[in-house]
C-alpha positions in Angstrom: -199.2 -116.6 6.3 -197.3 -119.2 3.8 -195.0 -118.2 1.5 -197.5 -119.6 -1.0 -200.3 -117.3 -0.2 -197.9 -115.0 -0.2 -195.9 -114.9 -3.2 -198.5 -116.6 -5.5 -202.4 -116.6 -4.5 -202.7 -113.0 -3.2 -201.3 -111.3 -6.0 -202.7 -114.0 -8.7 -205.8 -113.4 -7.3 -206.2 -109.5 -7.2 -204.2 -109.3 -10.7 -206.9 -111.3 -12.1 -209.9 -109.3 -10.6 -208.1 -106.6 -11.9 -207.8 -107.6 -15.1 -212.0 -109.0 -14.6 -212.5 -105.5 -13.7 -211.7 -103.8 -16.8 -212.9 -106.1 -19.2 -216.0 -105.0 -21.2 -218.4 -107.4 -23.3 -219.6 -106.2 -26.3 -220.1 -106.7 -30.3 -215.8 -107.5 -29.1 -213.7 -108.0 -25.7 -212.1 -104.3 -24.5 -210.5 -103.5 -21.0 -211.0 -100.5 -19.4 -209.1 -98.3 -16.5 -210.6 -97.7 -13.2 -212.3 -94.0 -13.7 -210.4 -91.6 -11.5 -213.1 -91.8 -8.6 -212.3 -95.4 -8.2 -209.0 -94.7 -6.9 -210.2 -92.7 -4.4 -212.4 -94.8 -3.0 -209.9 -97.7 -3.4 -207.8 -95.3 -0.8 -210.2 -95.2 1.4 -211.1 -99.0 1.3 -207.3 -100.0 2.1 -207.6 -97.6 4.7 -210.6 -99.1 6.3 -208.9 -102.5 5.9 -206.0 -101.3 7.9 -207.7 -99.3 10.2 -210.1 -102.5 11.4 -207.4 -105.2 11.7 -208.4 -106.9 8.3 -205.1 -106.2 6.5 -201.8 -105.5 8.2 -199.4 -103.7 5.8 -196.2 -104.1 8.3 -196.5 -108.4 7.6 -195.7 -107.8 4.3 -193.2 -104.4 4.1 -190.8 -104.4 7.3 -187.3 -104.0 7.5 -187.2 -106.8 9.6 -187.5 -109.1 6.1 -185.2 -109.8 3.1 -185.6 -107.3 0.3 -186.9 -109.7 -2.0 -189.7 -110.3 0.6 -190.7 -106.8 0.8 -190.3 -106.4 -3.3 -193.2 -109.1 -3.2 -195.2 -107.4 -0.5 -195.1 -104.3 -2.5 -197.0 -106.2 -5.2 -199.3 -107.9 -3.1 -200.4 -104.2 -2.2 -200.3 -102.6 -5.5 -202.5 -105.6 -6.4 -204.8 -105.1 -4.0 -205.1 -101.3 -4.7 -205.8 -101.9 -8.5 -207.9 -104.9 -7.5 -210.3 -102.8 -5.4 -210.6 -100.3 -7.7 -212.1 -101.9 -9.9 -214.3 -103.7 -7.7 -215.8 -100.5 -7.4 -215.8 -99.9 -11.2 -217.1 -103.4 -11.8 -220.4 -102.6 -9.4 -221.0 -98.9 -10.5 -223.5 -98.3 -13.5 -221.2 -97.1 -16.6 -223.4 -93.4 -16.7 -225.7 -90.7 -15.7 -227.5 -89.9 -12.7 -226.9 -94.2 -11.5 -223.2 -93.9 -11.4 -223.3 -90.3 -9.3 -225.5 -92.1 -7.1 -223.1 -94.8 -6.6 -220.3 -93.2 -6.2 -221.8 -90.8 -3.5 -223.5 -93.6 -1.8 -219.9 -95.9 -2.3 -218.2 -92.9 -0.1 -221.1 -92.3 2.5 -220.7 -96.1 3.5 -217.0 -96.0 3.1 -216.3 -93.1 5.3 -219.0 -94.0 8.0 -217.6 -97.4 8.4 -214.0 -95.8 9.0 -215.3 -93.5 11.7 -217.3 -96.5 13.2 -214.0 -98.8 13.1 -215.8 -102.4 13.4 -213.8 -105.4 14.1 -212.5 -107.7 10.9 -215.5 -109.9 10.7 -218.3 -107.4 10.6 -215.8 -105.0 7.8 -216.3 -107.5 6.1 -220.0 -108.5 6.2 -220.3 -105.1 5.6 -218.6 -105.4 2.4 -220.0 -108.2 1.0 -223.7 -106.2 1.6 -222.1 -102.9 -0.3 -221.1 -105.0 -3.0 -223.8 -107.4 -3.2 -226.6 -104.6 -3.1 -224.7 -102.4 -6.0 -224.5 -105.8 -7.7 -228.3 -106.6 -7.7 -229.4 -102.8 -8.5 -226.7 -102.6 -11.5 -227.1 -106.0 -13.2 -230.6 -106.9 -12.2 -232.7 -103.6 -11.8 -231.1 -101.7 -13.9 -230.7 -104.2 -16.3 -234.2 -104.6 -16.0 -235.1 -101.0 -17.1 -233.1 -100.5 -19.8 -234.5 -103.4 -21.6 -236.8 -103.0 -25.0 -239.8 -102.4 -23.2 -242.3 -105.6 -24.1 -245.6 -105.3 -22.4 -247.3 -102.2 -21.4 -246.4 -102.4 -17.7 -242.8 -102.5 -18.5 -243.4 -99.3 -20.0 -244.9 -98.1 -17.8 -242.7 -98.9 -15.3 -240.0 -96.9 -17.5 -242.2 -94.1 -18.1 -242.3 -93.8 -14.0 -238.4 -94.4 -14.0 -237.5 -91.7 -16.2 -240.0 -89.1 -15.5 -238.5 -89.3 -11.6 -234.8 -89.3 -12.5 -235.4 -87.0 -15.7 -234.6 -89.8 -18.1 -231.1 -90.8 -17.2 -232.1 -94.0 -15.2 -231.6 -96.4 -17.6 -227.8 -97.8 -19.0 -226.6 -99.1 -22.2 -228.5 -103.0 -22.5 -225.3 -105.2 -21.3 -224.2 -108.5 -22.7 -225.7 -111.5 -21.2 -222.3 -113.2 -20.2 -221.2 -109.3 -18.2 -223.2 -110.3 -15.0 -222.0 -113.6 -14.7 -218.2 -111.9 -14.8 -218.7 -108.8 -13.0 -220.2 -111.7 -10.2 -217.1 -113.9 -10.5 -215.2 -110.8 -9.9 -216.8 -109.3 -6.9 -217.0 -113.3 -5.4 -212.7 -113.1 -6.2 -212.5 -109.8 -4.6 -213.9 -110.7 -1.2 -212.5 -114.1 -1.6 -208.9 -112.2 -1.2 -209.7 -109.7 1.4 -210.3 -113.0 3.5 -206.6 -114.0 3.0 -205.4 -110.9 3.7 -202.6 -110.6 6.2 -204.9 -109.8 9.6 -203.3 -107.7 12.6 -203.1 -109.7 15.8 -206.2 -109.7 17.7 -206.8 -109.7 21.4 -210.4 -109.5 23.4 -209.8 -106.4 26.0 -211.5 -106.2 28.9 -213.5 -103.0 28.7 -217.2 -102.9 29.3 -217.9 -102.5 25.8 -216.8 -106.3 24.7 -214.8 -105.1 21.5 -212.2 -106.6 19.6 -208.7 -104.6 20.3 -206.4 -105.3 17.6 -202.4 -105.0 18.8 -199.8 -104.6 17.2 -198.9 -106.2 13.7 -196.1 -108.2 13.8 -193.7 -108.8 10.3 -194.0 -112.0 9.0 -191.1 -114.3 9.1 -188.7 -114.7 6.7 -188.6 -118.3 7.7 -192.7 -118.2 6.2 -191.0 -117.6 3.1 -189.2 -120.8 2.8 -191.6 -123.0 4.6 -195.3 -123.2 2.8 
C-alpha cells in the first residue's frame, strides 16, 4: 500500500462518508451522530473485516514503523470505525417498527457471516447485498409508502401496510436530493473497504479449496516515502 493511500485517500475518504452519514436534508442542512446501536454494529463489522482477511490492522499499527506512521494508521482506523457507523445509520429507516427491524436483521447477518468466516471477496459481495437491499427498502419502498397517498390503490396499499405492522410502517416523507446522498455514501463506503489494507493470502491445500489467510505483515516504512 502507497503512502498516498495511506496517508490521504483512506482517511479522506471514510471522513467524508462520515461526514455524508450524518447529514440530514430538510426545510435546512443538520448532521446527526451515529445512534448508539450503530457503534455496535460498526464493532462487529471491523471485526468481520479482520477476521476474513479484508483489513489487516498490524499494516498500519506495528512497532516495527515510525511513530508518525502509526499516529496515521490510528486515523485511518478511527475513520473507518466512524465511517461504518454511519453506513449503517445512513441505510436504517430514522423510526418505529422499520428501524428495529433493521437493526435486528443488520446483526443476524453480521454475526452469521463472522461465524461463517468467508474469504475477502465474497465479505464483500456480501456487503454490498446488505447494504444495497437496506438501501432499496429504505429509500424506494419505504419511501414509497409514506407518500400522500394519490390513487385509491396506493391507499390501499397503505391501509394493508399499516394494519400488518400496526401503523408504524411508514417514515417521515424524505427530501428528494437524501437518496441520491445516502447512495453516494454507501457507493464511498464500499469503495474504501476495497482499499483497505488486505492480510496476505495463500490457497492451502485442504480438500475444502478455501482461501487461508497468513499472517499480516507491517507495512514498510520505506511505503511511506515512496508513493
Amino acid at each position: 500500500m502507497t503512502a498516498v493511500r495511506e496517508a490521504i485517500a483512506l482517511p479522506l475518504l471514510f471522513l467524508t462518508v462520515t461526514l455524508l452519514g450524518g447529514l440530514r436534508i430538510a426545510d435546512r442542512a443538520a448532521l446527526a451522530p451515529p445512534p448508539l446501536f450503530a457503534l455496535v454494529l460498526s464493532v462487529l463489522l471491523l471485526g468481520l473485516l479482520v477476521r476474513c482477511g479484508a483489513f489487516a490492522p498490524l499494516r498500519l499499527l506495528h512497532r516495527s514503523r515510525p511513530l508518525l506512521a502509526n499516529v496515521n494508521g490510528l486515523i485511518v482506523v478511527g475513520a473507518l470505525f466512524l465511517a461504518s457507523a454511519q453506513a449503517f445509520n445512513v441505510a436504517t429507516p430514522e423510526s418505529g417498527l422499520p428501524r428495529a427491524l433493521f437493526n435486528l436483521v443488520f446483526l443476524v447477518l453480521l454475526a452469521n457471516t463472522i461465524a461463517a468466516a468467508p474469504d475477502r471477496l465474497r465479505m464483500l459481495r456480501s456487503l454490498l447485498v446488505i447494504f444495497g437491499s437496506a438501501f432499496v427498502v429504505k429509500f424506494i419502498v419505504l419511501a414509497a409508502l409514506s407518500q400522500p397517498a394519490e390513487t385509491p390503490a396506493t391507499r390501499a396499499l397503505r391501509i394493508l401496510f399499516e394494519g400488518i405492522t400496526l401503523g408504524s410502517v411508514t417514515q417521515d416523507v424524505l427530501h428528494p436530493a437524501t437518496g441520491y446522498v445516502a447512495f453516494f455514501t454507501l457507493i464511498l463506503y464500499l469503495f474504501g473497504l476495497v482499499l483497505l489494507p488486505a492480510a496476505d493470502q495463500t490457497v492451502s491445500g485442504g480438500h475444502d479449496g478455501r482461501h487461508r489467510h497468513s499472517q499480516p505483515r507491517a507495512l514498510p516504512a520505506r511505503d511511506l516515502v515512496d508513493p
